[in-house]
N, C-alpha and C positions, 0 to 999 in steps of 0.2 A: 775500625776502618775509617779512616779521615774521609770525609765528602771531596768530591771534584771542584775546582774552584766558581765561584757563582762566573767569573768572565766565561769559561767553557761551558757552562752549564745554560748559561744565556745564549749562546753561539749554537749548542744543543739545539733549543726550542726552536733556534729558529735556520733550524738545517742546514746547517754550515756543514760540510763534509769533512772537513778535520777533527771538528769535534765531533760528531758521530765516530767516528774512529778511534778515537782517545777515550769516549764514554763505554764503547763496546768494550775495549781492551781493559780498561779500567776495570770493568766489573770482572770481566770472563771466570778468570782463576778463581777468585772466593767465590760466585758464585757457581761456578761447577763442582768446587769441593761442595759446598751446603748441598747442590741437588744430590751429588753422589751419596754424599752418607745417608740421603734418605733416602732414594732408591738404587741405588747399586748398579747402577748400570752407565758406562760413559758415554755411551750412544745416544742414549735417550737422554741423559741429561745435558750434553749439545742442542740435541733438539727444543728442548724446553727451552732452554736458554736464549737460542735463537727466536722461540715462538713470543718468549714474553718482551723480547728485543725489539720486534716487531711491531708487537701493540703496543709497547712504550711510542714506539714512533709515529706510529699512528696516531694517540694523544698528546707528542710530543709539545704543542704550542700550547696546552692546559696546564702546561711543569711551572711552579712557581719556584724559582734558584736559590729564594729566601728559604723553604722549608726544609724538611731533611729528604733527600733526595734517595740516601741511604736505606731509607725505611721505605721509603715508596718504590725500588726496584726490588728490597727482598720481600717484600708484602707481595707484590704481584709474582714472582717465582715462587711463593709459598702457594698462590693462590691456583696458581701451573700446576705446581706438584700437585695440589688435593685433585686438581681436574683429571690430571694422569692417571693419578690412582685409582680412582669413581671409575674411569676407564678398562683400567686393568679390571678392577676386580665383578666389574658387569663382562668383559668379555671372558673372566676365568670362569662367571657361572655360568654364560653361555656355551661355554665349552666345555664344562659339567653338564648341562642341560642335552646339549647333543649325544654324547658319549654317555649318558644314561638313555636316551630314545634307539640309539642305535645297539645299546646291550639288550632294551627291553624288544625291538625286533628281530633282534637273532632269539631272544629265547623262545617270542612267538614264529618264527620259523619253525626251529625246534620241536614244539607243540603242533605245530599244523602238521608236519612230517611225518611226526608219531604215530599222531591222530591217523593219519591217511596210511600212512602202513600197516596201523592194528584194521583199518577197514578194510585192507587188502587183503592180508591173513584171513580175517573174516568170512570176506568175499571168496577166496580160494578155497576155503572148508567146506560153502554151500554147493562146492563143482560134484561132480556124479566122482566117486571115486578112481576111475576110468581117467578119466577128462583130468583130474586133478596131478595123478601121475604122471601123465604126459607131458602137462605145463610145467612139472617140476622138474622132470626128466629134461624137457630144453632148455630152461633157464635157469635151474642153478645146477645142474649136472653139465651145460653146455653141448648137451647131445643134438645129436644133427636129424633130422626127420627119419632117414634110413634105419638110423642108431636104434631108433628109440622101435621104429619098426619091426625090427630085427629082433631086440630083445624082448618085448611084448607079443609077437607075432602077430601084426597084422598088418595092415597095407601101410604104405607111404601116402595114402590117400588119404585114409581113415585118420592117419596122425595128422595130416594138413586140417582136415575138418573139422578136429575137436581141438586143435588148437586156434582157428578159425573162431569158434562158437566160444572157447574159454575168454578168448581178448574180448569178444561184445560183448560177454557178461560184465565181464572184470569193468571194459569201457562205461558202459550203460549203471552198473551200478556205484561208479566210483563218481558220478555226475552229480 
């Protein structure tokens, strides 16, 4: 790729807005194939391209038109690219990082759930027999106070009460 002429390249340094225009265009195309084939992506290699356009301009009055100029704008999109990358690949472990904490918190969900269900079971075996059938009869038979009255023969009272007394157990030893 032949250099820009040092007369544009001098007009460059010293921000002439034609040559800023004719330098951009100059480079764009070979320089977004080079970013593309190393990252693949046309978006972001626009962007780079733009970014390191910028800090050329930035240092724009530091450009000497004698040296190869050529080398000094693919150096610095080289130097784009590796920061890109550093980029990518700290935010792809960081998103490894996340998405391993949030697997390792569903699994301790998981365990605390278990945990506390095997202490409910527990807790439910040390009810008085009585009292045990009753809690089981309402909540996983879905029997109604009457129901369970009815079938065990005793009051609606009696069933309120020992269901009463089974939740504070359950409460007070699930704490």
């Amino acid at each position: 790729m032949n250099q820009p002429d040092k007369v544009i390249l001098e007009d460059f340094r010293k921000g002439h807005s034609p040559a800023l225009d004719q330098i951009y265009e100059y480079y764009r195309i070979p320089i977004l194939r080079f970013i593309i084939s190393i990252i693949k992506d046309k978006q972001e290699a626009e962007s780079i391209y733009h970014e390191v356009f910028l800090k050329i301009l930035k240092k724009k009055e530091g450009i000497n038109p004698e040296l190869n100029f050529n080398s000094y704008i693919f150096t610095a999109v080289r130097n784009e690219i590796f920061d890109y990358l550093k980029q990518v690949k700290k935010s792809n472990i960081l998103q490894e990082k996340f998405w391993k904490s949030i697997q390792e918190s569903r699994e301790e969900e998981a365990e605390d759930k278990e945990e506390a269900l095997s202490r409910l079971e527990a807790i439910v075996k040390t009810l008085s027999p009585k009292r045990r059938k009753i809690l089981e009869m309402n909540y996983y038979e879905k029997k109604s106070y009457i129901e369970i009255a009815e079938i065990l023969r005793i009051s609606k009272n009696t069933v309120k009460n020992q269901l009463v007394k089974a939740k504070f157990i359950i409460r007070r030893e699930m704490e």
